[in-house]
N, C-alpha and C positions, 0 to 999 in steps of 0.2 A: 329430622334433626335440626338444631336450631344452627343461628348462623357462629353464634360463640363455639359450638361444637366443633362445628367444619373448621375452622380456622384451626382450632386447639390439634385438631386429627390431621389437619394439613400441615401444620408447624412439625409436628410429631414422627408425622411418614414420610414427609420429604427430608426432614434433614435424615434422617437412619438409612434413607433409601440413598443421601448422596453420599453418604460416609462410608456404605458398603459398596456402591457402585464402583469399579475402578477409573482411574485415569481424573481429567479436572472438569469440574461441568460448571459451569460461569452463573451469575443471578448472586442475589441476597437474599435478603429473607422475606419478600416477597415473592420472589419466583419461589425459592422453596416454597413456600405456604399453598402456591397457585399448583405445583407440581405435587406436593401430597395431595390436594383434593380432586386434580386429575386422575393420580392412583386410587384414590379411593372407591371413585365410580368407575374408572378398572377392573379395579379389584373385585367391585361387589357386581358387577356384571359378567364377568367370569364365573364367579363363586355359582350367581341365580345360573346360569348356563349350565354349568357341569350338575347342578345338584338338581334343577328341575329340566332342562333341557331346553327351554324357552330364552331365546335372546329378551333380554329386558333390563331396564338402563336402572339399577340403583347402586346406592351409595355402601359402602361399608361405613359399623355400625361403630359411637365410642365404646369402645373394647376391647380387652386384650386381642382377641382374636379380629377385630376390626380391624386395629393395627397394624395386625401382621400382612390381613388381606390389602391394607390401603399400600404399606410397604413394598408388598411385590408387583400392585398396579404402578407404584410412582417408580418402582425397576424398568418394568415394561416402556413409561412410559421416557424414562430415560433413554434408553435403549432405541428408540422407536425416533425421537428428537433427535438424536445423534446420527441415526440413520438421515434423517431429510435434510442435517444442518450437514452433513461430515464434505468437505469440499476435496475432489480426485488430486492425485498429483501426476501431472505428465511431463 
């Protein structure tokens, strides 16, 4: 996938991924863009994992259903950042 792709599918999965995620997650729209193409390679190494059983690093694809997979990687990947930033209170 070329590099105009990845941007267009990082723009795309990050902002849906922060819109639905709750609570407030800080960045512009660089980090969005950096944070969808995170989930995307998420997303599509999950997808290779469950469907052929092989850990292996790729990208989800521009497509509806790309989307949806870069989507619930840039969840994950939310989720997962929040965990290592979140500071205790004592």
């Amino acid at each position: 996938m070329n590099i105009i792709a990845w941007i267009i599918l990082g723009l795309i999965a990050g902002a849906i991924a922060k819109a639905i995620y709750p609570g407030r997650q800080g960045g512009g729209i660089f980090a969005t863009m950096i944070l969808g193409i995170i989930g995307a390679v998420i997303g599509g190494t999950l997808v290779t994992l469950l469907d052929t059983g092989k850990l292996q690093l790729t990208a989800a694809s521009l497509s509806i259903s790309g989307i949806i997979v870069a989507i619930i990687g840039a969840i994950v990947a939310i989720f997962i950042w929040s965990l290592l930033t979140r500071h205790s209170s004592y």
